[in-house]
C-alpha positions in Angstrom: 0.0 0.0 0.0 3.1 2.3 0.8 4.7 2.2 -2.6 0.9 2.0 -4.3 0.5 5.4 -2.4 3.9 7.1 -3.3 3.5 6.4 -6.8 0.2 8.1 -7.3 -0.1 12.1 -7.8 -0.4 13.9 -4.7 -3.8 15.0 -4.7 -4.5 11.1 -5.6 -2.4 10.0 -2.3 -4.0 12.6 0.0 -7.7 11.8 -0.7 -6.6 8.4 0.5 -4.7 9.8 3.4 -7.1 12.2 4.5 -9.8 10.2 4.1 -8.6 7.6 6.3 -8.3 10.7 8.7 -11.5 11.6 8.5 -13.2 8.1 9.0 -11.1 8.1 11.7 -13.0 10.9 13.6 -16.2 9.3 12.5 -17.1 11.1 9.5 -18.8 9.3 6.8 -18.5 9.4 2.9 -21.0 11.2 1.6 -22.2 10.8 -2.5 -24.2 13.2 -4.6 -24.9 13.1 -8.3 -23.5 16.1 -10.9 -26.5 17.5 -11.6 -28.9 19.8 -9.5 -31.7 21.6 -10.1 -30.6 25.2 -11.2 -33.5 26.8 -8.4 -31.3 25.6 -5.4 -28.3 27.7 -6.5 -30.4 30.7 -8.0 -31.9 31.4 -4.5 -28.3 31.6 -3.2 -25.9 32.9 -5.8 -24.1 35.2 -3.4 -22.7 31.9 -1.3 -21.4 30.7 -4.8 -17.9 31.9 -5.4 -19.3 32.6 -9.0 -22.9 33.7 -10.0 -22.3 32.0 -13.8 -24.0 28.2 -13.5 -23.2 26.0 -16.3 -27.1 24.8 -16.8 -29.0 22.9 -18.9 -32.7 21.7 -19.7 -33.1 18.1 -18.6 -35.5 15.7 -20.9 -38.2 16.5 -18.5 -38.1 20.2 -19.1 -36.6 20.7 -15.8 -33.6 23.7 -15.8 -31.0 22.1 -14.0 -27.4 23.0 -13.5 -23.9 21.1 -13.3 -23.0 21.6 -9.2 -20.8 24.7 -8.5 -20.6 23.5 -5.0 -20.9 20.5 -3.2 -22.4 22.4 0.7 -25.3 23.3 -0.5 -26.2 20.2 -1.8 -25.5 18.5 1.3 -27.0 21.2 3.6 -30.1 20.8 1.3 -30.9 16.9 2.2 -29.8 16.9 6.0 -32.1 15.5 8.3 -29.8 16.9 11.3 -31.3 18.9 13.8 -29.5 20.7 17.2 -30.1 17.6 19.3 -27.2 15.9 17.4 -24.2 16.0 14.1 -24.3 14.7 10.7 -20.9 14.4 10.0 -19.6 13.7 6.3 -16.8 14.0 3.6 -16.7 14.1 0.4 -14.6 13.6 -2.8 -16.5 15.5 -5.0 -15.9 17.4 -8.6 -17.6 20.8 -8.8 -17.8 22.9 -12.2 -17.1 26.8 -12.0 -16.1 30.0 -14.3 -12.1 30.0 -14.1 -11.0 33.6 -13.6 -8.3 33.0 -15.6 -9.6 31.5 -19.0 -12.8 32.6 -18.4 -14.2 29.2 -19.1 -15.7 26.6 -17.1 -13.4 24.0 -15.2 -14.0 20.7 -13.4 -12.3 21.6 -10.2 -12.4 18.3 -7.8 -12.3 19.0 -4.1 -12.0 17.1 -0.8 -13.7 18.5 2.3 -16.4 17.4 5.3 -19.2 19.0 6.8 -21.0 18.8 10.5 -24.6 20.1 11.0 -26.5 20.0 13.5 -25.7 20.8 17.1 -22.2 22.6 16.5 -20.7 23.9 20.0 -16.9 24.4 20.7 -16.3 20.7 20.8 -17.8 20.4 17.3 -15.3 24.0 16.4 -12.4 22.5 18.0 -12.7 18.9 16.3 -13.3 21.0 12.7 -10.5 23.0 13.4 -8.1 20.2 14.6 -9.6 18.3 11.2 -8.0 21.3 9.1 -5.2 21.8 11.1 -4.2 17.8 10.3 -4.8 18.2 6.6 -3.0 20.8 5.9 0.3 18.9 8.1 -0.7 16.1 5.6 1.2 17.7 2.4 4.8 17.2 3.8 5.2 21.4 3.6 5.1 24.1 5.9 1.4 25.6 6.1 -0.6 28.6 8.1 -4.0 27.8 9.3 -5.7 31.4 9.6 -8.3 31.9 11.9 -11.2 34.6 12.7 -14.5 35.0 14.3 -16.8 36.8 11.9 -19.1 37.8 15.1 -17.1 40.3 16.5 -16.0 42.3 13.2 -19.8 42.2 12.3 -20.6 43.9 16.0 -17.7 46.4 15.5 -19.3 47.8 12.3 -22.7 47.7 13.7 -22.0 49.9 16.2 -20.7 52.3 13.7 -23.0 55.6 12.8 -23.7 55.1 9.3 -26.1 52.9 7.1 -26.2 49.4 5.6 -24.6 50.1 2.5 -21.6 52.1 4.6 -21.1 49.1 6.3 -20.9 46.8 3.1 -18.4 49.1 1.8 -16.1 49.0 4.9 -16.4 45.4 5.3 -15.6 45.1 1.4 -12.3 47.0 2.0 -11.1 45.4 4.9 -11.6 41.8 3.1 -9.3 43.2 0.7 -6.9 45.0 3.3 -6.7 48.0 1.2 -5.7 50.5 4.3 -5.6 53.6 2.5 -9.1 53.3 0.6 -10.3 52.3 4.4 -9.3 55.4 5.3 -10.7 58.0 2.9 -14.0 55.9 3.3 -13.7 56.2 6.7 -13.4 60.4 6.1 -16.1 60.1 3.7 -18.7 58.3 6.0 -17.8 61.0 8.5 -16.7 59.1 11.4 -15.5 60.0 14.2 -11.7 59.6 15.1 -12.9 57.1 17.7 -14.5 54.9 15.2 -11.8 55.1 12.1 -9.2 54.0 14.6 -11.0 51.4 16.1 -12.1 50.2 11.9 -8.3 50.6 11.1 -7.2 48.6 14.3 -9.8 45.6 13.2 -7.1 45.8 9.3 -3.8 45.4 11.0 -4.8 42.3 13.7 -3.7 39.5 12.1 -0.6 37.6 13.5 0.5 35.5 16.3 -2.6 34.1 17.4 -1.7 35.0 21.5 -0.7 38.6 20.6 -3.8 39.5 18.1 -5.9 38.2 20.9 -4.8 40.2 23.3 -5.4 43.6 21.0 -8.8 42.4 20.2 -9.8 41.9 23.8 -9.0 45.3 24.3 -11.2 46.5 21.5 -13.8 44.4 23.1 -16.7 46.5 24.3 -19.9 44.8 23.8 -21.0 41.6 25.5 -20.9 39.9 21.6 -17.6 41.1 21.4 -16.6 40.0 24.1 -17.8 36.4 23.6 -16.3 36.3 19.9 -12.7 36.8 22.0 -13.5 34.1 24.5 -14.5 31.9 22.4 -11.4 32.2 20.3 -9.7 31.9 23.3 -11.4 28.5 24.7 -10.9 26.9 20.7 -6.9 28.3 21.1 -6.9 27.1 24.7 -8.2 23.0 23.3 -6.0 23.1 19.6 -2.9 23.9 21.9 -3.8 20.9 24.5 -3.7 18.6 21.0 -0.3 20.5 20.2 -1.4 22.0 17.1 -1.5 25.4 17.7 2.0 26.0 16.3 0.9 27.2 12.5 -2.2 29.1 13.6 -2.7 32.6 13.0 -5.5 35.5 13.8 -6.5 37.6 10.9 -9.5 39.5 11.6 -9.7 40.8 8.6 -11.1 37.9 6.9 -14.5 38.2 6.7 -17.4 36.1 4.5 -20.2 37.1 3.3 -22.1 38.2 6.6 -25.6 36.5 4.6 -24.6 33.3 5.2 -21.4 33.3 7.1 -21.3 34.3 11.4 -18.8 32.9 13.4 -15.4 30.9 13.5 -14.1 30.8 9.9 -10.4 29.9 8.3 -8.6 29.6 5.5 -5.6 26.9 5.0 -1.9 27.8 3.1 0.8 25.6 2.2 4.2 27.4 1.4 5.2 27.7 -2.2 1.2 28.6 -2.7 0.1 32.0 -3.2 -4.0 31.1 -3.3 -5.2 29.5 -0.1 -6.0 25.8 -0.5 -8.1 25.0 2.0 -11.2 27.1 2.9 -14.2 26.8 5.6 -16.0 28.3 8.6 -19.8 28.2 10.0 -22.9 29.2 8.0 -25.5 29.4 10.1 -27.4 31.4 8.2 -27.4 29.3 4.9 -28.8 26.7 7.4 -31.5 29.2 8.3 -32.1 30.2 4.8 -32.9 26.1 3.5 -35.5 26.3 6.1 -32.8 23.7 8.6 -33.3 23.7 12.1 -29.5 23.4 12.4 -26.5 25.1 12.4 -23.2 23.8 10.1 -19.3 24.3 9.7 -17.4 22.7 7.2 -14.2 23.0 4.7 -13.0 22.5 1.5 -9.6 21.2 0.2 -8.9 22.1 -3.4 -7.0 19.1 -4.9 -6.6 20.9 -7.7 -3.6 23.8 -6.2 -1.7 20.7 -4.5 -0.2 19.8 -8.5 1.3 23.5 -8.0 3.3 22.4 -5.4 6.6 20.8 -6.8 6.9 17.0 -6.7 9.2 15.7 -3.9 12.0 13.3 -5.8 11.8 9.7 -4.5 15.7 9.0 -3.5 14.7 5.0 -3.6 12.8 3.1 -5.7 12.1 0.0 -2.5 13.0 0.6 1.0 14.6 -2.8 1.0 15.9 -5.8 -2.0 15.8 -8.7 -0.5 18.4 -11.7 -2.2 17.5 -15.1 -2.0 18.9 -18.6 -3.3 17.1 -21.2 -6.0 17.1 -23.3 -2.6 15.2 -20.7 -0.3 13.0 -22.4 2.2 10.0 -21.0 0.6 7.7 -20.4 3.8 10.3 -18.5 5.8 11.6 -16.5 2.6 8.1 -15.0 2.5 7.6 -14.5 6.3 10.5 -12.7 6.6 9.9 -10.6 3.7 6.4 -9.4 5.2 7.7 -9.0 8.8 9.5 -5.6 6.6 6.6 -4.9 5.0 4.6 -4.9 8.3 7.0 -2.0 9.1 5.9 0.2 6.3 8.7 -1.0 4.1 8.6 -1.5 0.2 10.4 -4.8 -0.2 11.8 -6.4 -3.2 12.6 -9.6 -3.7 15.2 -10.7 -6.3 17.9 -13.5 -6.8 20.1 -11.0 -8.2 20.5 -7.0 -8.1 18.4 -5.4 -10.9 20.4 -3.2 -13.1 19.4 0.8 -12.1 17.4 -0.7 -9.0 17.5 2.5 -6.4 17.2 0.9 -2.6 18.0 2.0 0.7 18.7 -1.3 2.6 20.2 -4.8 0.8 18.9 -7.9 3.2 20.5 -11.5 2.0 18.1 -14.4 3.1 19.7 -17.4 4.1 17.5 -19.1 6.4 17.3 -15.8 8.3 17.7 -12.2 6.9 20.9 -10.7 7.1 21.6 -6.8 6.6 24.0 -6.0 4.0 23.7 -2.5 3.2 22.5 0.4 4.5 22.7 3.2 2.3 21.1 5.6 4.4 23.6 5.1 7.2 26.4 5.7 4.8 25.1 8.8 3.1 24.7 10.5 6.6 28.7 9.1 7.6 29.8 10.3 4.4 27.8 13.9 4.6 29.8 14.6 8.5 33.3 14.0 6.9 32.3 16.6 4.3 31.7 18.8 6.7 34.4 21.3 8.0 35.8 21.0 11.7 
């Protein structure tokens, strides 16, 4: 299964890691079809990450669309409820606009969802979920963390209208600092409120530190909870010790329609666009009619083939030699007791030409070492170095 997995593509050899993560934890698989009717993702367009739907009219006059996303779909057919979880993940391939070409794309994307009764043990699990996905990929990664609530009271308590509000929330998403500020002149706040909207774009860094300067901004009771419960959900991921890569970034903000809460984003060095994406959405919940609130994320399998391909040093772990007059039983018991340690074994009478291997094992009645070429690379690499 080892070599099977190392010789696949990456995405390919993290659905099958990840999904034995996830199983682990209790989620299960969940399968939907392509096709949807085009009505469920009219009615919510603005949770789409594009409002062009590639549709078409099925054979019983139906307009029905190729999925853009994969949560509403599953948010659509829960029978969860408060009093308990659905918990799934899914392998699924979605079709959107690409920015780029401006044509549609088949993007395929891993990711799970939990609706029902979602309290900070249902956050923290979620959270620990992404944080051990991301550690999957073999690279160095951020997991960036906010809680939607307390940005969304901080505006609200501002002295201007809806639409003023948009328009600050708009520019802080995009942490344009300077067009905050002339918007802040424009609006006519007071000095007060345009450093307290300016404060909200710079916290974003060590997740301790950021903390702190939000609790100090803190001066409603929502605002106040947002902190704490950031705080409790820091307080668990570090108890697991994987609070190491996190990050605070207030300034990350969904759309406030269907978005409240904890949400995150997920980035693996060498990767400028964020590859794993998620946060509660309560109010989609509330807007299906569910009696249920949700979190969830999204891997996209399709920015881990940016990421440069790791050269494989060995082609087996191990090459086992054996003689025409191998006791046959014991020749293969000892080759699987290495392959019960995670080792790709080889077994050969004689040393294939080009054959890259780490360790050479002779059998001859017992396995023997022979070679170890790890050992010798690291000997030879300390002589190099200088004294």
């Amino acid at each position: 299964m080892v070599a099977e997995i190392q010789s696949l593509r990456r995405a390919e050899a993290a659905t099958l890691r990840l999904r034995s993560l996830y199983e682990s934890y209790g989620y299960r698989k969940y399968r939907m079809g392509r096709f949807e009717e085009y009505g469920l993702y009219a009615a919510n367009k603005s949770f789409l990450l594009s409002e062009n739907v590639l549709t078409f009219t099925d054979l019983d006059g139906r307009l029905m669309a190729l999925k853009p996303d994969v949560t509403l779909g599953i948010a659509k057919n829960t029978k969860a409820d408060r009093d308990t979880c659905e918990k799934v993940y899914y392998i699924e391939s979605v079709y959107r606009e690409s920015k780029e070409s401006h044509t549609y794309k088949e993007i395929s994307q891993m990711g799970l969802e939990c609706m029902g009764g979602v309290d900070d043990c249902v956050i923290a699990e979620v959270l620990a979920l992404a944080v051990r996905s991301l550690a999957d990929f073999d690279t160095d990664y951020i997991l960036k963390i906010s809680n939607m609530d307390f940005v969304v009271e901080l505006i609200r308590e501002l002295s201007v209208g809806t639409e003023g509000r948009e328009q600050i929330l708009a520019l802080l998403r995009r942490k344009n600092r300077s067009d905050l500020e002339a918007l802040c002149d424009k609006l006519g706040l007071s000095e007060e409120e345009k450093e307290r909207v300016l404060k909200v774009e710079s916290l974003y860094g060590d997740f301790s530190s950021v903390l702190s300067e939000a609790e100090s901004l803190a001066d409603t009771a929502a605002m106040k909870e947002a902190v704490e419960r950031l705080g409790r959900l820091y307080r668990v991921l570090d108890s697991m010790g994987l609070s190491q890569k996190l990050r605070l970034d207030f300034s990350m903000i969904n759309d406030i329609e269907y978005y409240n809460g904890i949400i995150f984003q997920g980035y693996l060095d060498g990767l400028a666009r964020h590859v794993l994406s998620g946060g509660q959405y309560d109010g989609m919940m509330a807007k299906l009619g569910k009696r249920a609130d949700a979190i969830g994320f999204a891997i996209y399998l399709k920015e881990l083939e940016r990421l440069p391909e790791k050269e494989i040093r060995y082609d087996v772990d191990a090459l086992v030699l054996y003689r025409e007059d191998a006791e046959l039983v014991k020749l293969c018991q000892a080759v699987e007791s290495l392959r019960r340690q995670g080792l790709r074994v080889r077994v050969e009478k004689k040393i294939p030409a080009d054959l890259r291997y780490c360790y050479l094992y002779r059998f001859d009645r017992t396995l023997s070492l022979e070679e170890d070429r790890e050992t010798l690379s690291r000997m030879g690499e300390k002589e190099e170095k200088p004294c």
